[in-house]
N, CA, C and O atoms as CSV, one atom per row, in Angstrom:
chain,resi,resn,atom,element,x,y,z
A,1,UNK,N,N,0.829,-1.192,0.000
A,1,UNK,CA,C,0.000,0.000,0.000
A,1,UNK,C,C,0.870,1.252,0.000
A,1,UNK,O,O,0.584,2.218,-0.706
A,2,UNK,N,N,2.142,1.219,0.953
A,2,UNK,CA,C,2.994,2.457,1.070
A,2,UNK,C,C,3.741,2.998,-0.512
A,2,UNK,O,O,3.962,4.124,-0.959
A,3,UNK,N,N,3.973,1.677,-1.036
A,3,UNK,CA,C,4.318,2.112,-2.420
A,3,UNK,C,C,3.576,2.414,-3.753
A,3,UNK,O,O,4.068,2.739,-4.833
A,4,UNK,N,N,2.232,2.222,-3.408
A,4,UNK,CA,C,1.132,3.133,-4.054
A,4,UNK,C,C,1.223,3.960,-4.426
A,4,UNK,O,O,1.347,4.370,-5.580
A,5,UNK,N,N,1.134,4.822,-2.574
A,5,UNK,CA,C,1.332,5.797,-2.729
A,5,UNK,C,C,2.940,6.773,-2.925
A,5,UNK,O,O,3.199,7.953,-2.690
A,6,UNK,N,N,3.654,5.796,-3.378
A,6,UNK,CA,C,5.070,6.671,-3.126
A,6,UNK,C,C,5.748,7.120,-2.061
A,6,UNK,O,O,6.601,8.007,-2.026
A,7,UNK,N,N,5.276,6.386,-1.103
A,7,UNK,CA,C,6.113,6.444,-0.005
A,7,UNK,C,C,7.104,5.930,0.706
A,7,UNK,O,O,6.922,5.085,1.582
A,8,UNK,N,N,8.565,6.541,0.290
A,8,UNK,CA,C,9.901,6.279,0.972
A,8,UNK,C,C,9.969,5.152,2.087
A,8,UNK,O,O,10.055,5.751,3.159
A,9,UNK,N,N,9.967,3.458,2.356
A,9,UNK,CA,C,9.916,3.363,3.657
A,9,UNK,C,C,11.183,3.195,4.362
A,9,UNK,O,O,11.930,2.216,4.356
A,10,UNK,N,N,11.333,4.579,5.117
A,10,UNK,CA,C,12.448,4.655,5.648
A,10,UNK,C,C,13.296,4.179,6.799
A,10,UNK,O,O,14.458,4.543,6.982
A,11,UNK,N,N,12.547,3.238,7.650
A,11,UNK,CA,C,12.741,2.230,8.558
A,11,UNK,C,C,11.470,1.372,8.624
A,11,UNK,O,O,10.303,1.751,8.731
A,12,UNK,N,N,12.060,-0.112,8.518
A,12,UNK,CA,C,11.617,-1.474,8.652
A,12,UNK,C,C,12.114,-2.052,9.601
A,12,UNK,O,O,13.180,-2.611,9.347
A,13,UNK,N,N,11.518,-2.182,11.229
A,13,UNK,CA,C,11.880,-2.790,12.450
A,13,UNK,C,C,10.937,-4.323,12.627
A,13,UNK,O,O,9.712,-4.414,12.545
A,14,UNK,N,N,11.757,-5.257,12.844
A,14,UNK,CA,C,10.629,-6.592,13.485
A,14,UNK,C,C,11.097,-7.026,14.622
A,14,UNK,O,O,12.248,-7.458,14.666
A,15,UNK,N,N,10.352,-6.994,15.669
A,15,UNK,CA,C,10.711,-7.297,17.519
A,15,UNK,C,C,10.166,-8.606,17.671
A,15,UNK,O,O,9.086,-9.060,18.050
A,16,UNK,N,N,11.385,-9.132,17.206
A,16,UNK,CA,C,11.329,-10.731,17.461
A,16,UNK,C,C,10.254,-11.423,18.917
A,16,UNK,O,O,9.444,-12.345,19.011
A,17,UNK,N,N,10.810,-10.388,19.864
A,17,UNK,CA,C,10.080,-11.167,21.301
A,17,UNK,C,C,9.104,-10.910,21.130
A,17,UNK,O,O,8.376,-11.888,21.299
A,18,UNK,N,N,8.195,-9.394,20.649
A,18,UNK,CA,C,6.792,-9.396,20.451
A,18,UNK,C,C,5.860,-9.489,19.112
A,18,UNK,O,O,4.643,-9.301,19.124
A,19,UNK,N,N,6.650,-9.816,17.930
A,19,UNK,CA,C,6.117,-10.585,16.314
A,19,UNK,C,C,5.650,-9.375,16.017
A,19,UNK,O,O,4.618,-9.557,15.371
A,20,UNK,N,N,5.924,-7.867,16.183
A,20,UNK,CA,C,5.460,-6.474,15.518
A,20,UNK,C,C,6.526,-6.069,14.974
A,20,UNK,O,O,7.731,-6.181,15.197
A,21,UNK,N,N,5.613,-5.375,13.908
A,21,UNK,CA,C,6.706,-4.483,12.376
A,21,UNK,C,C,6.229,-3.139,13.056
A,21,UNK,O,O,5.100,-2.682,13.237
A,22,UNK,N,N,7.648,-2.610,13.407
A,22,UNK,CA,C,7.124,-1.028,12.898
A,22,UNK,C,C,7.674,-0.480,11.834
A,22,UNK,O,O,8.905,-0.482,11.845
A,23,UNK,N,N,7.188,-0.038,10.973
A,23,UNK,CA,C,7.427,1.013,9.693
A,23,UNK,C,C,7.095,2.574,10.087
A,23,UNK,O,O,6.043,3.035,10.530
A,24,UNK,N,N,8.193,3.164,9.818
A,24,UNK,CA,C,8.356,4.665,8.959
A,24,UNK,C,C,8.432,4.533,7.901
A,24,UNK,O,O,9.225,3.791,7.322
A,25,UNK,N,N,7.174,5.610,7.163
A,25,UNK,CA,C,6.947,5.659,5.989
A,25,UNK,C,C,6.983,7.308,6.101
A,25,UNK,O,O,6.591,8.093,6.965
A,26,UNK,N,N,7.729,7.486,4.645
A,26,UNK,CA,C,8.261,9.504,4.263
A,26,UNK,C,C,8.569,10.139,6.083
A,26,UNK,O,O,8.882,9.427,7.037
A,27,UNK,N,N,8.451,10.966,6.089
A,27,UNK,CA,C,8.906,12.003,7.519
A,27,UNK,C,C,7.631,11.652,8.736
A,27,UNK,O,O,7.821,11.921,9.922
A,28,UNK,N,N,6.525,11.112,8.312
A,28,UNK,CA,C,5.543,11.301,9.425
A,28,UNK,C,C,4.668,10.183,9.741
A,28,UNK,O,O,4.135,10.065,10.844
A,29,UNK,N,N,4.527,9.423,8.854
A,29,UNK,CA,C,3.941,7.985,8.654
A,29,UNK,C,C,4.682,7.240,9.423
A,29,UNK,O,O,5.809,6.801,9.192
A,30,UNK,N,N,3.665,7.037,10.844
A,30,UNK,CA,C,4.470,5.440,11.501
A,30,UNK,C,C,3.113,4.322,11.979
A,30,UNK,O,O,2.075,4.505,12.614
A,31,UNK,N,N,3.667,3.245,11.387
A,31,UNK,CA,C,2.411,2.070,11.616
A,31,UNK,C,C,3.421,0.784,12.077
A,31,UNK,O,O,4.351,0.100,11.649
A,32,UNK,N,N,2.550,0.962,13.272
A,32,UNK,CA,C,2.569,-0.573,13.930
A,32,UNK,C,C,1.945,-1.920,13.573
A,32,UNK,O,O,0.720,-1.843,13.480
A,33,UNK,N,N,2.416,-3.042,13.363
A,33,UNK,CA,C,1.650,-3.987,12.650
A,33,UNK,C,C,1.733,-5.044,14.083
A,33,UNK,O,O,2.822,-5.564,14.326
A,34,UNK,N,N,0.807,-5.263,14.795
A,34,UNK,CA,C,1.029,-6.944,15.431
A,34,UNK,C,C,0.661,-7.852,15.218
A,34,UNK,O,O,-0.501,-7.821,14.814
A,35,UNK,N,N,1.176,-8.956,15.297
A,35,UNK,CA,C,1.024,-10.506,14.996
A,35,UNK,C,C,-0.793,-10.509,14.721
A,35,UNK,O,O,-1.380,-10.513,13.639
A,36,UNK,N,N,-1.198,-10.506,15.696
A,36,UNK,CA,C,-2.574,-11.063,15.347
A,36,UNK,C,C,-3.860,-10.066,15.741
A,36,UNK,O,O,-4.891,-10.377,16.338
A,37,UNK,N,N,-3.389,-8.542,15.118
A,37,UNK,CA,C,-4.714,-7.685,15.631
A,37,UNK,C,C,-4.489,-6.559,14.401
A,37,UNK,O,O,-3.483,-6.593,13.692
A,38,UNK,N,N,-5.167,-5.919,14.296
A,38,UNK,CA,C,-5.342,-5.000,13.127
A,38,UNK,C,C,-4.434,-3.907,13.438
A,38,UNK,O,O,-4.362,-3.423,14.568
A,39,UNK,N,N,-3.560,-3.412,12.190
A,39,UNK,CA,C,-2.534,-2.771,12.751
A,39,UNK,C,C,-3.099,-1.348,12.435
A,39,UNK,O,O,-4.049,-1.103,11.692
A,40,UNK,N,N,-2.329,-0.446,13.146
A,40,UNK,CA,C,-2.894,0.620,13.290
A,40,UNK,C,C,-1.786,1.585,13.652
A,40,UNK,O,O,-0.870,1.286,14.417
A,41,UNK,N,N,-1.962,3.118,12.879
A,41,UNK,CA,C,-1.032,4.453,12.806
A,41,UNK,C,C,-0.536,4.934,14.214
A,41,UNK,O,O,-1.527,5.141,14.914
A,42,UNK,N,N,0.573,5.175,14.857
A,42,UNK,CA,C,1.141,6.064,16.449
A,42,UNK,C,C,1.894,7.015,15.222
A,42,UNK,O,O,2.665,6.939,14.265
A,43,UNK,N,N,0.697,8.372,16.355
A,43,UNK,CA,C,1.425,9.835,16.195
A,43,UNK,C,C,2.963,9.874,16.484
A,43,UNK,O,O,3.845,10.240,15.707
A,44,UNK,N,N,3.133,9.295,18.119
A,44,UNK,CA,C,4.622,9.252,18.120
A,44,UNK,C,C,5.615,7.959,18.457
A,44,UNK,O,O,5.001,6.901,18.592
A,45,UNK,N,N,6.697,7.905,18.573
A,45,UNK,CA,C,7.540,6.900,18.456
A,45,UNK,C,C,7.258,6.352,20.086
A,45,UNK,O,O,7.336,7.053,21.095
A,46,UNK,N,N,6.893,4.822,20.012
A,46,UNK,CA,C,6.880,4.154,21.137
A,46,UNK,C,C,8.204,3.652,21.912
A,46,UNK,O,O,8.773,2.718,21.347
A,47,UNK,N,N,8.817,4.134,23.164
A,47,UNK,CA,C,10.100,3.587,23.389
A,47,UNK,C,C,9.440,2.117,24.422
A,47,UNK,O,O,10.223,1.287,24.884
């Protein structure tokens, strides 16, 4: 979908212990993906 729209993805993270992708997509786009629930957009970076 990100390359649809032309969007740069500028970090691709996968946290082995908890089975989630986070992606940065262009400067402001960040989506969390988890294993088994509908993934969904954070305004800001989760530490």
């Amino acid at each position: 979908m990100l390359s649809n729209y032309y969007r740069d993805v500028q970090l691709f993270r996968f946290d082995e212990r908890t089975g989630e992708i986070y992606i940065l997509a262009g400067e402001e786009l960040q989506i969390i993906v988890p294993p088994n629930q509908p993934w969904r957009f954070i305004n800001e970076i989760e530490f």
